[in-house]
N, C-alpha and C positions, 0 to 999 in steps of 0.2 A: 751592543757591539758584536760584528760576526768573530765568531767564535773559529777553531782551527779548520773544521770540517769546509766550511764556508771558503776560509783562504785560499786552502789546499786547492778547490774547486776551480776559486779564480784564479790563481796562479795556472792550472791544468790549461784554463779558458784563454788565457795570454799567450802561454807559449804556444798552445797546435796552432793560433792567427800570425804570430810573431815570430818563431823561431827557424833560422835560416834566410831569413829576406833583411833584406839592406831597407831600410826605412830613407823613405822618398820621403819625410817631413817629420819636422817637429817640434814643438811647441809648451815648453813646460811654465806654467803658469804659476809661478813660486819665487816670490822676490829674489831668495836668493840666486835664481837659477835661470831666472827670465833672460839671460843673455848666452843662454847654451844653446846652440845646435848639433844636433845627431845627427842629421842626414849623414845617407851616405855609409853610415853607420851600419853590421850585419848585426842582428842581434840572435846570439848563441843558446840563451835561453831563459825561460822561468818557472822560478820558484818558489815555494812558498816556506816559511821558517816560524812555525809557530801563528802569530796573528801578520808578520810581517810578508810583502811580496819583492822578489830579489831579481830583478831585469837585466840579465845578465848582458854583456854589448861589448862585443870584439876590438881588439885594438886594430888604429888604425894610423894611415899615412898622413901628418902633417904638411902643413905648405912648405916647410920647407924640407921636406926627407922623412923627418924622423921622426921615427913611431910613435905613434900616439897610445897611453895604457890602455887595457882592458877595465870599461867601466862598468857600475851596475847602478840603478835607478831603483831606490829602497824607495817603497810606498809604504802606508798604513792606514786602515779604510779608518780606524778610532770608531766613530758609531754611525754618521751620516756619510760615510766613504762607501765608494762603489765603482769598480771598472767594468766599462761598457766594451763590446767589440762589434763593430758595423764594417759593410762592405766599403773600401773607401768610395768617396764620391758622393752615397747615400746619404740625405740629410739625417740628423740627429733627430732623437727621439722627443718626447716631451719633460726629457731633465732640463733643466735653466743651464743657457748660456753661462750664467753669471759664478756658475759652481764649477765650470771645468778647470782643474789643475794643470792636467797634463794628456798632452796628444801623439801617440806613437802612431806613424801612419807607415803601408806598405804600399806595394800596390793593389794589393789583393784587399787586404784587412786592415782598419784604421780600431786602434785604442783608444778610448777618452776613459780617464781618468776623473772621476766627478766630484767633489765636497770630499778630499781626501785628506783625513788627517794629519799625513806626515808625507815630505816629500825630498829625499835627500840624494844626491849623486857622489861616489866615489870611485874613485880608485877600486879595482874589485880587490885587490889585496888588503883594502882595508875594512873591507864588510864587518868584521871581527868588531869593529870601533862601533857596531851597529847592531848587532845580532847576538856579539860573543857572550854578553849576559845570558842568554835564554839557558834556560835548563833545558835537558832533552826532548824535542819534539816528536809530539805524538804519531806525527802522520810522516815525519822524517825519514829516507834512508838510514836515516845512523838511529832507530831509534833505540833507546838502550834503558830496559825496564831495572836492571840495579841497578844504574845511576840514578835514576830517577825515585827508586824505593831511597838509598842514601839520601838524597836530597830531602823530601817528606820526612824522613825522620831526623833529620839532624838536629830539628826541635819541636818536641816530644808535649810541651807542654802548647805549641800553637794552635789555634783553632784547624779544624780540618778546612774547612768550607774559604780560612786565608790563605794557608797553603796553596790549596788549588788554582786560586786565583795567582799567587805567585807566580809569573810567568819565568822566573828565575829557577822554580824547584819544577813545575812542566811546563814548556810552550803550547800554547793551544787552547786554555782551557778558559772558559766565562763563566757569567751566572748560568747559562740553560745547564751544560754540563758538571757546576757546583753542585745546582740541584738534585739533578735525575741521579746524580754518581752516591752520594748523599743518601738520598730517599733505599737504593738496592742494598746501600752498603747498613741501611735499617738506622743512622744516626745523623741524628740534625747540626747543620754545618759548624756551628758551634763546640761542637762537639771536640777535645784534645785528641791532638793526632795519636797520645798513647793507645787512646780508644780503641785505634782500630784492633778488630781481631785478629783479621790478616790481613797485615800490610802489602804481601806480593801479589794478594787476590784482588786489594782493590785498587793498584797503580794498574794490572791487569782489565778490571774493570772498563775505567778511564779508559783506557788503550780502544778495550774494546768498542765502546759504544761511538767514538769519534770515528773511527773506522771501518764501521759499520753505516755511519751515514754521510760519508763523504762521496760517494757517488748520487745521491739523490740530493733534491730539494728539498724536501722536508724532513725535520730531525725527528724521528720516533725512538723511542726508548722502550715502549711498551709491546711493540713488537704488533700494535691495532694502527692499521694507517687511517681508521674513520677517523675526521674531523672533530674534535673534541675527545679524544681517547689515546694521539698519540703518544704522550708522556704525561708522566705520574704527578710532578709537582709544579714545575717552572710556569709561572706566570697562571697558574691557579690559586690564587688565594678567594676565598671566600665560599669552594666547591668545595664539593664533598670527593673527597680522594678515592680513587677508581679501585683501591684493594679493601679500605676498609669501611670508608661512606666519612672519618670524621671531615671536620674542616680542616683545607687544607691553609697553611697562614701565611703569611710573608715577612717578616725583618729585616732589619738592617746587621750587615757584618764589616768590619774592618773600621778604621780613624778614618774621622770628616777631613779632607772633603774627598777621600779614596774610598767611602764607604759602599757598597753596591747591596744589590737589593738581595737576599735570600730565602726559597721557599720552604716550606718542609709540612710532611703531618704531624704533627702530636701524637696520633694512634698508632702510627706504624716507627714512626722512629723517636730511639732517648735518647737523654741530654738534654743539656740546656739551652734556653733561647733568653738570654739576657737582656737583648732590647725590644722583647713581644708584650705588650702588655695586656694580651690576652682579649682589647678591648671586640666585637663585631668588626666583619671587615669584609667589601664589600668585593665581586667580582673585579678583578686588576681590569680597568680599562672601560668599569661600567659606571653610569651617573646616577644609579638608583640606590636606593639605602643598604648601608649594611647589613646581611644574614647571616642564620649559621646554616648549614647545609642541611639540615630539616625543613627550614623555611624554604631554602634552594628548591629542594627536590620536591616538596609541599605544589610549586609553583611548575612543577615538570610535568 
């Protein structure tokens, strides 16, 4: 699932196409929604709110006088969501027909909305009814590091690695940044948020590393952009970890069917891994047998 950096990007990529111009078409492909039209419509702006995108869109004159509210068009990419921006006119790419949601068109620039998770219109006064859960976002104007220490710690005894995925105690955060945040802070997600040693250093952390890679495409945490060296844990398991060589491993964190995937080393970070059962385990994504990163690097 893209994660906040990701959002942030796309929301930036929305509005410099979108904001300011009256949208000449539109077409939202969402049962509920299927019989809305924007045309006509200026849209004011977009944003991003943690994993959510917020399409802000001017009020405007109805047929018969009276004003129409200021609406917003809340999307969520979930895991196979994606918004495209092409010149209008130009034909579309080679994403399927059959995945488009929704279509903001200008004259200039035309949005598609692809396989998008969530797709709802409001009132903009009532965004709150949509968003107002979120705990403080990372990449947010208002971002506000002691609410968000308050929040993590409010229970002391929760795993670190749920927390963070709580999008209620920070907006923004997935498994890539559960891991990498995890791995610096030297304790495996498991781990109780009493744990931390310094809680303002690693809500700090977090902060940092999300915004630090929101202008680029590729999320590095290691600070090496080669290909196989940019971060430490996430979606390595079965490698041998770039600080100390052990294997790096993967488990599961949180109640089925919300459970997500979590990586970590054993060598560099303590605490517990409760659902690892230590067995061999194979490169995430490879079809060849299980190793341990002896064998790996044996084979390097």
């Amino acid at each position: 699932m893209p994660e906040g950096d990701v959002v942030w990007r796309t929301a930036r990529r929305l509005h410099r196409a979108l904001s300011g111009r009256e949208l000449t078409g539109s077409d939202l492909r969402w049962p509920s929604l299927a019989t809305v039209d924007l045309t006509g419509r200026e849209v004011v702006e977009v944003v991003s709110a943690g994993k959510h995108v917020l399409t802000r869109i001017a009020a405007g004159p109805a047929a018969d006088g009276t004003p129409e509210p200021a609406l917003t068009l809340h999307s969520h990419l979930r895991m196979e969501g994606s918004w495209f921006v092409e010149r209008t006119g130009d034909p579309g790419g080679r994403r399927s027909a059959s995945g488009v949601r929704a279509v903001l068109g200008t004259d200039v620039w035309t949005a598609v909305g692809h396989k998008l998770g969530m797709l709802d219109l409001v009132t903009t006064d009532r965004e709150h009814e949509l968003v107002g859960h979120l705990g403080p976002d990372l990449l947010g104007p208002g971002w506000d590091p002691v609410e968000a220490e308050r929040r993590l710690l409010q229970d002391p005894g929760r795993e670190v690695g749920a927390a963070l995925l709580d999008q209620r105690v920070l907006a923004g955060v997935g498994t890539f940044y559960l891991a990498e945040a995890c791995f610096l802070a030297r304790l495996t997600p498991w781990s109780p948020v009493r744990d931390l040693q310094d809680p303002t250093a690693f809500v700090a952390l977090v902060h940092r590393l999300l915004d630090l890679n929101k202008d680029r495409a590729d999320q590095v945490t290691t600070g090496d952009l080669r290909r196989g060296r940019q971060n430490y844990a996430h979606a390595r398991s079965g490698l041998p970890c770039l600080r100390c060589g052990a294997t790096v491993r993967v488990a599961m964190i949180g109640d089925p069917p919300q459970d997500r995937t979590a990586f970590y080393c054993p060598g560099c970070q303590r605490g517990p891994a409760p659902t690892d059962g230590g067995r061999p385990q194979r490169p995430l994504g490879s079809s060849g047998r299980p190793q341990t990163a002896r064998a790996y690097r044996a084979r390097r």
